[in-house]
DSSP file (Angstrom, degrees, kcal/mol; ACC not computed):
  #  RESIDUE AA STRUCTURE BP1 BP2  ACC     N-H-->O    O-->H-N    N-H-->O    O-->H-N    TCO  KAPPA ALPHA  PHI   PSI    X-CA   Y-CA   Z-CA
    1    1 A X              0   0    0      0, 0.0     2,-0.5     0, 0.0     0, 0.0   0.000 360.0 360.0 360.0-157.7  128.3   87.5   83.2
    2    2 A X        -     0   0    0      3,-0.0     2,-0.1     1,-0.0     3,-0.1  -0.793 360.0-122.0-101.4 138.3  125.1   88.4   85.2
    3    3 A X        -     0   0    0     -2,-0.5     2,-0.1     1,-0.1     3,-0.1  -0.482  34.9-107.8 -56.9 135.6  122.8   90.9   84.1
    4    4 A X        -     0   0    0      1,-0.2    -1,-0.1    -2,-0.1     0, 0.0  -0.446  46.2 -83.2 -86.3 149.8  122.3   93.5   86.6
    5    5 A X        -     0   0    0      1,-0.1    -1,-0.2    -2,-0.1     3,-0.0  -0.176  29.8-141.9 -58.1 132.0  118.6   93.6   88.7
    6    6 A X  S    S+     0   0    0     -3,-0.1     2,-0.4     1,-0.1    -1,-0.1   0.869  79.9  30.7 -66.3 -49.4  116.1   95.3   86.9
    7    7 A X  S    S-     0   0    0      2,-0.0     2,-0.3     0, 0.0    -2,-0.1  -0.817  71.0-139.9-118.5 161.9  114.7   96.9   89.9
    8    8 A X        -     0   0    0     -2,-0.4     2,-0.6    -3,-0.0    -2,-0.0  -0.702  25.0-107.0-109.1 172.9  115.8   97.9   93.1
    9    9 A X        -     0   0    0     -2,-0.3     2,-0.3     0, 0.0    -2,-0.0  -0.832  29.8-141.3-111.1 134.1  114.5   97.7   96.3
   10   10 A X        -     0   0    0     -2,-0.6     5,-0.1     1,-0.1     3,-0.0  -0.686  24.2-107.5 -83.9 130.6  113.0  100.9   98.1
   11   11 A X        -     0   0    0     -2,-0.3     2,-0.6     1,-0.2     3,-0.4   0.073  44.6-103.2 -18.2 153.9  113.4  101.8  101.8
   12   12 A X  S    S+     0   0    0      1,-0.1    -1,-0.2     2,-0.1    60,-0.0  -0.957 112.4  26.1 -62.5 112.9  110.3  101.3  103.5
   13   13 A X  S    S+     0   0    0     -2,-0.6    -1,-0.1     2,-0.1    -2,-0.0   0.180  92.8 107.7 126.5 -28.9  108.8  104.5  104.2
   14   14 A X  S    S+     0   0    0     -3,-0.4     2,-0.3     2,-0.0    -2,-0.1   0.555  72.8  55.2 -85.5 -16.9  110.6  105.9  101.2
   15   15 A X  S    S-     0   0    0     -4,-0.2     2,-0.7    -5,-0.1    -2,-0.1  -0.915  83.2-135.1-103.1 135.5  107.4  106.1   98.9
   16   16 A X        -     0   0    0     -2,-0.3     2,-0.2    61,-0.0    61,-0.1  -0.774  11.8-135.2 -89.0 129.8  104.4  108.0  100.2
   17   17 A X        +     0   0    0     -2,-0.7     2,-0.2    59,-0.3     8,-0.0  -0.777  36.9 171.2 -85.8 136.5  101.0  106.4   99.8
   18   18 A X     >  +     0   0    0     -2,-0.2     4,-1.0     4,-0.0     5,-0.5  -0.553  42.5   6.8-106.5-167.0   98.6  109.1   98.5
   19   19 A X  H  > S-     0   0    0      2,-0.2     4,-1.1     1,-0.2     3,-0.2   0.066 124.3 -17.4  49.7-131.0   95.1  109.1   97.2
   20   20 A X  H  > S+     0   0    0      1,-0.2     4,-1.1     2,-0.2    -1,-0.2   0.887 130.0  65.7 -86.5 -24.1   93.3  105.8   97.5
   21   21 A X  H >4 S+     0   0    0      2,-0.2     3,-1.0     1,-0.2    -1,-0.2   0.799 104.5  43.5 -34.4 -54.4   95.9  103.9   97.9
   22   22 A X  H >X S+     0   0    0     -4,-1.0     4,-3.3     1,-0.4     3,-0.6   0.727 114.7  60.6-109.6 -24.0   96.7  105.7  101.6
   23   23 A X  H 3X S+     0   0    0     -4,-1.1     4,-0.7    -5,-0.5    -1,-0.4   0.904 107.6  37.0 -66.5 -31.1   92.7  105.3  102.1
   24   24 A X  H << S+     0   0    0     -4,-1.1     4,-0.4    -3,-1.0    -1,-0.2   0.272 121.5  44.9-100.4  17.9   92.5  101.8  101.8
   25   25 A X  H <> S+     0   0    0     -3,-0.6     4,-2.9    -5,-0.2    -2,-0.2   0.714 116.0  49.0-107.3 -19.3   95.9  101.3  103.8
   26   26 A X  H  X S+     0   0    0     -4,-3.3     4,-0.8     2,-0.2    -2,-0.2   0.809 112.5  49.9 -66.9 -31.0   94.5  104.1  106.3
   27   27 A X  H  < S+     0   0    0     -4,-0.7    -1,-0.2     2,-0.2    -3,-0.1   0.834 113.7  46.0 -81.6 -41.4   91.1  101.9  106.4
   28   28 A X  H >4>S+     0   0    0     -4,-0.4     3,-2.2     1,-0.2     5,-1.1   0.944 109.0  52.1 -63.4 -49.5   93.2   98.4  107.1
   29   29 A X  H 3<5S+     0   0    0     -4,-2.9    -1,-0.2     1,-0.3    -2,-0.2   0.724 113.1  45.1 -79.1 -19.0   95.3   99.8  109.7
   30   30 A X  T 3<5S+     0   0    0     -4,-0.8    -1,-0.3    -5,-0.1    -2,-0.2   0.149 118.3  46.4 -85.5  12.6   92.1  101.1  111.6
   31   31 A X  T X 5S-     0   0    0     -3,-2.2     3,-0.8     4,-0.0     5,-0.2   0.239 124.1 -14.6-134.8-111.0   90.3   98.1  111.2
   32   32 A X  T 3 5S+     0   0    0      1,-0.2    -3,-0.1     2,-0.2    -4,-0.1   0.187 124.7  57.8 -83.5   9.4   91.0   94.5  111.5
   33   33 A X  T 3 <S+     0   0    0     -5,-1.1     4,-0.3     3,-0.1    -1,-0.2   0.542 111.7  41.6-106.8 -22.7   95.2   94.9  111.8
   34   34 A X  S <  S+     0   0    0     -3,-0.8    -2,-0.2    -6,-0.5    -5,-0.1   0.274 123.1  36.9-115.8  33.7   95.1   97.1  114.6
   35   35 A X  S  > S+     0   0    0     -4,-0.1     4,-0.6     2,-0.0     3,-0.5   0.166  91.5  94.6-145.2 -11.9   91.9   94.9  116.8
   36   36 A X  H >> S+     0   0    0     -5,-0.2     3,-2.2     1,-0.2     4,-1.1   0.991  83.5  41.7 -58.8 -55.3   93.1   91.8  115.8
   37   37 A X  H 34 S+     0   0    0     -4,-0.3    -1,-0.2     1,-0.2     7,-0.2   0.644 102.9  73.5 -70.1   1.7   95.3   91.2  118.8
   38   38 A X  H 34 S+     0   0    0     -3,-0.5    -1,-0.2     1,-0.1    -2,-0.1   0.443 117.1  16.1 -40.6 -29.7   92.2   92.7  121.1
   39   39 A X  H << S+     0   0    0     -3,-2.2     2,-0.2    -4,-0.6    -2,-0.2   0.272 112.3  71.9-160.4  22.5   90.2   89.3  120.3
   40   40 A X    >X  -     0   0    0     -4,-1.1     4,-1.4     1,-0.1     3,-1.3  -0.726  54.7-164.4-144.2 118.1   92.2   86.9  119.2
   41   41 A X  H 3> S+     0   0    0      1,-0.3     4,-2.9     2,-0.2    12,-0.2   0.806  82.5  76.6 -57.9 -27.9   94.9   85.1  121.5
   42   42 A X  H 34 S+     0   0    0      1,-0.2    21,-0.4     2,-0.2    -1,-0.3   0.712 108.1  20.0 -36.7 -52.4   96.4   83.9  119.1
   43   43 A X  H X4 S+     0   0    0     -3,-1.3     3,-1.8    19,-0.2    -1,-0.2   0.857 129.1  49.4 -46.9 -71.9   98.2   86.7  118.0
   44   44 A X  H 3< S+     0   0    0     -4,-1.4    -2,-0.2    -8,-0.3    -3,-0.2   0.268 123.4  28.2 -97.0  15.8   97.9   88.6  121.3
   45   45 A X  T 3< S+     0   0    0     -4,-2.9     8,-2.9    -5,-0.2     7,-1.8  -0.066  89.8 154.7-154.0  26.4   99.0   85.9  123.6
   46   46 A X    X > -     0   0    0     -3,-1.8     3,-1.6     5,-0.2     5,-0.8  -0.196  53.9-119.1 -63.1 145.0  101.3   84.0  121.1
   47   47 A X  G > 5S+     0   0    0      3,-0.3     3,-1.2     1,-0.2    -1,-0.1   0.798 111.7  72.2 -23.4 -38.8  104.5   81.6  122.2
   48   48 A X  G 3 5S+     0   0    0      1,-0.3    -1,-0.2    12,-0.2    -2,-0.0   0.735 105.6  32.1 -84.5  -9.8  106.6   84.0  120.2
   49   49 A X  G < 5S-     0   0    0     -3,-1.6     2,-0.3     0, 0.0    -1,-0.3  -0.292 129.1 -98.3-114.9  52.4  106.2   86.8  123.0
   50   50 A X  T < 5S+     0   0    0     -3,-1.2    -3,-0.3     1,-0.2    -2,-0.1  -0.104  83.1 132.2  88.2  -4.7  106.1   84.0  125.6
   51   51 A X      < -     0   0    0     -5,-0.8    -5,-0.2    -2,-0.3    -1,-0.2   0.446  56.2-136.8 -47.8-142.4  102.5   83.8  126.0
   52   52 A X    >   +     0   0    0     -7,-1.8     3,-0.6   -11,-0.1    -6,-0.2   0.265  69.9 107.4-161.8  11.6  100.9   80.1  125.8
   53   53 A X  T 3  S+     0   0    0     -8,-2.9     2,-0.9   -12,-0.2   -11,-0.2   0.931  88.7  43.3 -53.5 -43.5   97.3   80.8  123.4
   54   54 A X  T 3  S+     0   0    0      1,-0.2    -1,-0.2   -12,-0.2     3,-0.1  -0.504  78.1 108.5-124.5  59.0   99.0   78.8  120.3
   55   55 A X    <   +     0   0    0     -2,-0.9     2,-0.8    -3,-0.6    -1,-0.2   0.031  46.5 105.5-113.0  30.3  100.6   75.6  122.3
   56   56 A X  S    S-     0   0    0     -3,-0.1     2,-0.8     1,-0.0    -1,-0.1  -0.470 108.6 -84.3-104.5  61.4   97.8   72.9  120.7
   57   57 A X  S    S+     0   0    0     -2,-0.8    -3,-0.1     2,-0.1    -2,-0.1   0.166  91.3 131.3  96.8 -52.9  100.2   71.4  118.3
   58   58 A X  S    S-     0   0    0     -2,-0.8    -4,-0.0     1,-0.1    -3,-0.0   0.625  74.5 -94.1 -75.6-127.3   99.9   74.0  115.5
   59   59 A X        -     0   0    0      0, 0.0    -1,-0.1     0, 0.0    -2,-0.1   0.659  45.2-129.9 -94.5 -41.1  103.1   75.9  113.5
   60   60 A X        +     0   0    0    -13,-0.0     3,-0.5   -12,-0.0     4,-0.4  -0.011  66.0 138.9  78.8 -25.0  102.8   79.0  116.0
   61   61 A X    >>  +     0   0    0      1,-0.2     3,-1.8     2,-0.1     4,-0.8   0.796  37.8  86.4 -58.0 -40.7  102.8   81.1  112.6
   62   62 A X  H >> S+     0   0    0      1,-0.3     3,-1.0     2,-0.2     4,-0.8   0.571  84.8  47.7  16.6-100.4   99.9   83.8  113.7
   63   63 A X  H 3> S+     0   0    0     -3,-0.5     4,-1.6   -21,-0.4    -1,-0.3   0.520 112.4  42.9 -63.5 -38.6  101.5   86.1  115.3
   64   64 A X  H <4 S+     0   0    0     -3,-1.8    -1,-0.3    -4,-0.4    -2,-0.2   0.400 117.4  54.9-103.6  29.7  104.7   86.9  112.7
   65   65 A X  H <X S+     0   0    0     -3,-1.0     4,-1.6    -4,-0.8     5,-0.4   0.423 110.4  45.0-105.3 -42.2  101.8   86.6  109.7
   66   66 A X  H  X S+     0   0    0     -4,-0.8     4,-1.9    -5,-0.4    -2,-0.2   0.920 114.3  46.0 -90.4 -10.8  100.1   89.0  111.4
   67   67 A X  H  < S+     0   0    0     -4,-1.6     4,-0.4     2,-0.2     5,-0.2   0.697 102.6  63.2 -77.3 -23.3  103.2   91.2  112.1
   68   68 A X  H  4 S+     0   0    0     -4,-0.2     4,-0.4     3,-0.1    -1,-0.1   0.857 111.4  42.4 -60.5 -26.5  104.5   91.0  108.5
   69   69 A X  H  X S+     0   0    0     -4,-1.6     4,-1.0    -3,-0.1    -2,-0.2   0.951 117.1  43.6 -82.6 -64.4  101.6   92.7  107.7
   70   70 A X  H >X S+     0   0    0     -4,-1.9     3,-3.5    -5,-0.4     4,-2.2   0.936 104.7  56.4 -28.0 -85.7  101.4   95.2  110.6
   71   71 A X  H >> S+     0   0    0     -4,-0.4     3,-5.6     1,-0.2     4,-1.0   0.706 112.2  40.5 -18.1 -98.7  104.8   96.5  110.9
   72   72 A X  H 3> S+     0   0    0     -4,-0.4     4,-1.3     1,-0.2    -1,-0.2   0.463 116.3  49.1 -71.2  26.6  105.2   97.7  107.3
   73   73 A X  H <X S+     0   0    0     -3,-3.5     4,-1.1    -4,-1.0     6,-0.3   0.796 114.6  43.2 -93.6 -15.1  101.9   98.9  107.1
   74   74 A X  H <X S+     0   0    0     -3,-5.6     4,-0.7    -4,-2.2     5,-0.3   0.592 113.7  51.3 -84.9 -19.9  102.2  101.0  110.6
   75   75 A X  H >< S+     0   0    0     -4,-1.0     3,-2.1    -5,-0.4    -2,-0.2   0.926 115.0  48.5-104.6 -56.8  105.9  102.4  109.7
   76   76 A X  H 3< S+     0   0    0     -4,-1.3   -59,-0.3     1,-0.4    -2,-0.2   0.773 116.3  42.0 -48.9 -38.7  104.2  103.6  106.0
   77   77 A X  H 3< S-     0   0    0     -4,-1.1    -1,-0.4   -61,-0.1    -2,-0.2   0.601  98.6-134.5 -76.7 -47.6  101.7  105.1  107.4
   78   78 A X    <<  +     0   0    0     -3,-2.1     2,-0.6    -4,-0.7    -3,-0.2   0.586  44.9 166.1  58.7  15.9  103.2  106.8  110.3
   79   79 A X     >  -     0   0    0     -5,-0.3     4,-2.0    -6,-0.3    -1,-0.2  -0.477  13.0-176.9 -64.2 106.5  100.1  105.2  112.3
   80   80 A X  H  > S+     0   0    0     -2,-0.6     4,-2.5     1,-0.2    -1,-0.2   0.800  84.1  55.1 -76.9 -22.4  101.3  105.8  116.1
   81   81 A X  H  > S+     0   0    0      2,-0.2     4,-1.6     3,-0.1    -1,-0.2   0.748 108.2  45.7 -55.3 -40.8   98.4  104.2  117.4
   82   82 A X  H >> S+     0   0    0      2,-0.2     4,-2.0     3,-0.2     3,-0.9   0.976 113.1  56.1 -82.9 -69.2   99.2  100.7  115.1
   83   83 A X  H 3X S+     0   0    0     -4,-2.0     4,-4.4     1,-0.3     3,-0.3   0.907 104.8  52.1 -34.9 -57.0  103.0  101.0  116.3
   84   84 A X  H 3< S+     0   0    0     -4,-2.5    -1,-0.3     1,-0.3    -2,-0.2   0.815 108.5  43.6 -83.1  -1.4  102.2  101.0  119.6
   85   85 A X  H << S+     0   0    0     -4,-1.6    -1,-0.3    -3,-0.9    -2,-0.3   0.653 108.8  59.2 -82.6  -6.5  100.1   98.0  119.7
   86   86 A X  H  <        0   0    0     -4,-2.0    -2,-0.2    -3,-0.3    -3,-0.2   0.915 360.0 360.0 -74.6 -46.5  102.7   96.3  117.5
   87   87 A X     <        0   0    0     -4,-4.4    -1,-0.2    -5,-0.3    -2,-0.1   0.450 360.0 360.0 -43.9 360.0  105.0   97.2  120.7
């Protein structure tokens, strides 16, 4: 039969980032993840919350690239600030 998964997969949220780790995720989430959708329509004015920035043709992809990133970095974090621009 099948060998059972070596690892399992953890909650998000379920590990705490300390040290530097929560410093360079504390530096990202204050920096270009949570001012990207301030200055670039792409993202902050995408087709995928009905805006009309990313209609030339192109995947659309922006906006859930930049949210794959966002989300779990805002939910580890506890950044309320980051959440609510994700909102």
């Amino acid at each position: 039969g099948l060998v059972g998964s070596r690892w399992q997969r953890v909650p998000t949220g379920a590990v705490e980032p300390q040290g530097w780790l929560k410093m360079q995720m504390t530096l990202q989430s204050q920096a270009l993840t949570s001012h990207l959708p301030l200055f670039w329509p792409n993202v902050a004015n995408s087709t995928w919350i009905g805006g009309f920035a990313d209609v030339d043709g192109g995947l659309h992809e922006n906006l859930p690239y930049w949210m794959n990133g966002a989300v779990p970095l805002a939910v580890q974090l506890g950044d309320q600030e980051l959440l609510g621009t994700i909102e």
